[in-house]
C-alpha positions as CSV (number, residue, x, y, z in Angstrom):
1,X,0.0,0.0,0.0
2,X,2.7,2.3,0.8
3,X,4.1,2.3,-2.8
4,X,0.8,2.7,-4.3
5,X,0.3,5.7,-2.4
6,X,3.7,6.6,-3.1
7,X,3.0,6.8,-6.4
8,X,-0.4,8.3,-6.5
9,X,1.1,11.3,-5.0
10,X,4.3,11.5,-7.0
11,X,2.3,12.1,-9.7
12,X,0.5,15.4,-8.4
13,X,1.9,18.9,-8.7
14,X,3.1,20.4,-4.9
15,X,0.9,23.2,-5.9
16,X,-2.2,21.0,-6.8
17,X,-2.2,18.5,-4.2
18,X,-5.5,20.1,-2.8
19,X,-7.3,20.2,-6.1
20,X,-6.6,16.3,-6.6
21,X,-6.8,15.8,-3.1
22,X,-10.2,14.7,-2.5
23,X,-9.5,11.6,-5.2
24,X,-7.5,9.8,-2.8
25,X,-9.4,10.8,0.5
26,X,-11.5,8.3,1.4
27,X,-8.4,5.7,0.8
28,X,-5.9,8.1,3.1
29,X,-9.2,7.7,5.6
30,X,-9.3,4.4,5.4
31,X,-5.7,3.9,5.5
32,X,-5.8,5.7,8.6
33,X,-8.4,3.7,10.7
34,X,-7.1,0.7,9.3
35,X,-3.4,1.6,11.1
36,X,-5.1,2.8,14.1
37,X,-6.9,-0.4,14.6
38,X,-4.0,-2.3,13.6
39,X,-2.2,-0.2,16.5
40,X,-5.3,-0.5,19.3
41,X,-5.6,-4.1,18.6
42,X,-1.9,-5.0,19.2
43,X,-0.8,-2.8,21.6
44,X,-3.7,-0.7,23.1
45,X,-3.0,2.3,22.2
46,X,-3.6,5.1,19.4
47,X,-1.3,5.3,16.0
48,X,0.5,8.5,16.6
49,X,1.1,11.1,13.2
50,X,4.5,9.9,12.7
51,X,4.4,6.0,12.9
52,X,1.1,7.4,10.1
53,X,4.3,9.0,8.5
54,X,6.5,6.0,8.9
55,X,4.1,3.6,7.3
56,X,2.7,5.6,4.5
57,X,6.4,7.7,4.3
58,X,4.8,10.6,3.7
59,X,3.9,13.5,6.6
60,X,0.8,14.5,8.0
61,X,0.4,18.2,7.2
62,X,3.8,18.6,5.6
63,X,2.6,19.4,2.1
64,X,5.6,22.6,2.3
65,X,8.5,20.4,1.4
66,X,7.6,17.6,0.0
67,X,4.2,17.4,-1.2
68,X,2.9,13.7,0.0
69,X,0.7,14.0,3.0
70,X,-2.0,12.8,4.9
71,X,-4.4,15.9,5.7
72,X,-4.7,16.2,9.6
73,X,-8.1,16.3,8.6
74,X,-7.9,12.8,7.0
75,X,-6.0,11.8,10.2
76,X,-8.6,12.6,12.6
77,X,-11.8,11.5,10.6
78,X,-9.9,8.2,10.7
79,X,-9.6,8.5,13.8
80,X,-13.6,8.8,14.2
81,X,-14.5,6.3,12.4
82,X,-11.7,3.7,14.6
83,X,-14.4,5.1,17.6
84,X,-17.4,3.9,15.8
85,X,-15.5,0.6,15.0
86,X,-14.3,0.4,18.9
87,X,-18.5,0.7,19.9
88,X,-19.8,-1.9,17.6
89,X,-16.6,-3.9,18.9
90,X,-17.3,-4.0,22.9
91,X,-21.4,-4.8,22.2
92,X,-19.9,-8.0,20.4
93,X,-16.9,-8.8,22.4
94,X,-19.9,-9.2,24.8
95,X,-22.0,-11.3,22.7
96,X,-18.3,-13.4,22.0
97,X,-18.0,-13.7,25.9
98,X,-14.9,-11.2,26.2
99,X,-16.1,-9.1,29.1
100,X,-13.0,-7.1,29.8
101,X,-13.2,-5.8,25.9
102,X,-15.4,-3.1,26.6
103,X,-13.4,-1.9,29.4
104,X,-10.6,-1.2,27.7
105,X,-12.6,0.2,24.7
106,X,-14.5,3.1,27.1
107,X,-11.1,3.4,28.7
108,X,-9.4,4.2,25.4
109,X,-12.2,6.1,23.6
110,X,-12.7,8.3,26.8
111,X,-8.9,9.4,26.6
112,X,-9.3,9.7,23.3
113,X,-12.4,11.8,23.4
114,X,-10.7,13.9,26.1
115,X,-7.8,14.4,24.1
116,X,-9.9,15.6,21.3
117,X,-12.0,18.1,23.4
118,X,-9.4,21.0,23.0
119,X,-10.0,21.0,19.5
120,X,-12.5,23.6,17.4
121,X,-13.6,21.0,15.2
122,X,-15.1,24.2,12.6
123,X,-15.7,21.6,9.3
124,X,-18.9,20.0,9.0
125,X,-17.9,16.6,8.2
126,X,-15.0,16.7,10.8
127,X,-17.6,18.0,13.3
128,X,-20.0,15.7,13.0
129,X,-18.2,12.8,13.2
130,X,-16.9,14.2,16.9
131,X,-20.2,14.7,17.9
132,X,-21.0,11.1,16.8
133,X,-17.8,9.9,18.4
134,X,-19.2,11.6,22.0
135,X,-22.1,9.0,21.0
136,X,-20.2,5.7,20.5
137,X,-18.7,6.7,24.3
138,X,-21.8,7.0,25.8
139,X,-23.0,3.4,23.8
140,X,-20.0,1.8,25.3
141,X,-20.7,3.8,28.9
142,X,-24.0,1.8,29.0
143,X,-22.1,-1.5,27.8
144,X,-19.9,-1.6,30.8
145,X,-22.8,0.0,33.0
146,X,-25.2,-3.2,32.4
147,X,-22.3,-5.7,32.6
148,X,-21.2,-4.5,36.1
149,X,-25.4,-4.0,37.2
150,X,-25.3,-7.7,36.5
151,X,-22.5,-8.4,38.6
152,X,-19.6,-9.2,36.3
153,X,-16.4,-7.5,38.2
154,X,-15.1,-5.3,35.6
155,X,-15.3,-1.6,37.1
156,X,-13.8,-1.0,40.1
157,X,-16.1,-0.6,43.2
158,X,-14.1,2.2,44.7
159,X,-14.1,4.5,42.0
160,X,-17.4,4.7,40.6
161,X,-18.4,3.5,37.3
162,X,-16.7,5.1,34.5
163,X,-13.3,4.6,36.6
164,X,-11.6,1.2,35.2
165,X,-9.3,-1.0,36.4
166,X,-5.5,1.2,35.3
167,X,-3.4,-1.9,35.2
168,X,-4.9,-3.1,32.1
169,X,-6.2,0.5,30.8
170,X,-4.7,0.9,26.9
171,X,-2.8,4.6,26.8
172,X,-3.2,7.1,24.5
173,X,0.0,8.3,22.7
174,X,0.1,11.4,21.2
């Protein structure tokens, strides 16, 4: 993928990048969630911009000197859609039997959201996707909220509910 990509923007002006830009959108999007998950899954935590620039060799936001880049835009709507992905996943790690899954999903997607707070998210598409994202928190919220009702012990009892147990809570790299 990372020669493909590689290529695709080779063959753009510098000075045109944002008038072909939107041709290859979507795939830097995907490209993006599909690292992040990649990243979550293995290690728990979130794909910083430059192992993004390692992968793809490219920068995020560096279109100045050399012209391939993943929009910080494309970045963080990637980033959105890994939260939708993360919801849907702790409803079925529950169905599966995996009980600690959505644990560690609120825990990330919480820090995540947090992180993501201090933004001024001022594009349409960009800011609906964060308000969606404060959505898929609140849909894994009431995941671990009925699993610990019922007596499984995944919150602890000290803390309240939304406080998780940190030895096994994935961290958020920025």
């Amino acid at each position: 993928m990372r020669s493909r990509f590689f290529q695709l923007q080779q063959r753009v002006p510098l000075d045109q990048f944002y008038r072909y830009n939107d041709l290859w959108k979507w795939s830097a999007i995907q490209l993006v969630f599909s690292a992040a998950l990649i990243q979550f899954t293995l290690r728990g935590t979130l794909i910083s911009s430059g192992e993004i620039d390692r992968l793809l060799c490219c920068a995020i936001g560096d279109e100045q000197t050399t012209g391939k880049h993943i929009d910080i835009e494309e970045y963080l709507l990637g980033l959105c859609q890994l939260s939708q992905f993360l919801a849907r996943l702790a409803v079925n790690s529950v169905i599966a039997g995996r009980l600690q899954r959505p644990a560690e999903v609120l825990a990330f997607l919480s820090e995540l959201l947090g992180a993501l707070m201090g933004f001024s998210f001022r594009n349409d598409q960009l800011r609906k996707r964060f308000d969606g994202m404060k959505y898929d928190v609140m849909k894994v919220e009431e995941v671990v909220y009925d699993l610990s009702v019922r007596g499984f012990p995944i919150v602890s009892a000290e803390a309240g509910a939304t406080a998780l147990d940190l030895k096994k809570r994935p961290k958020v790299e920025t």
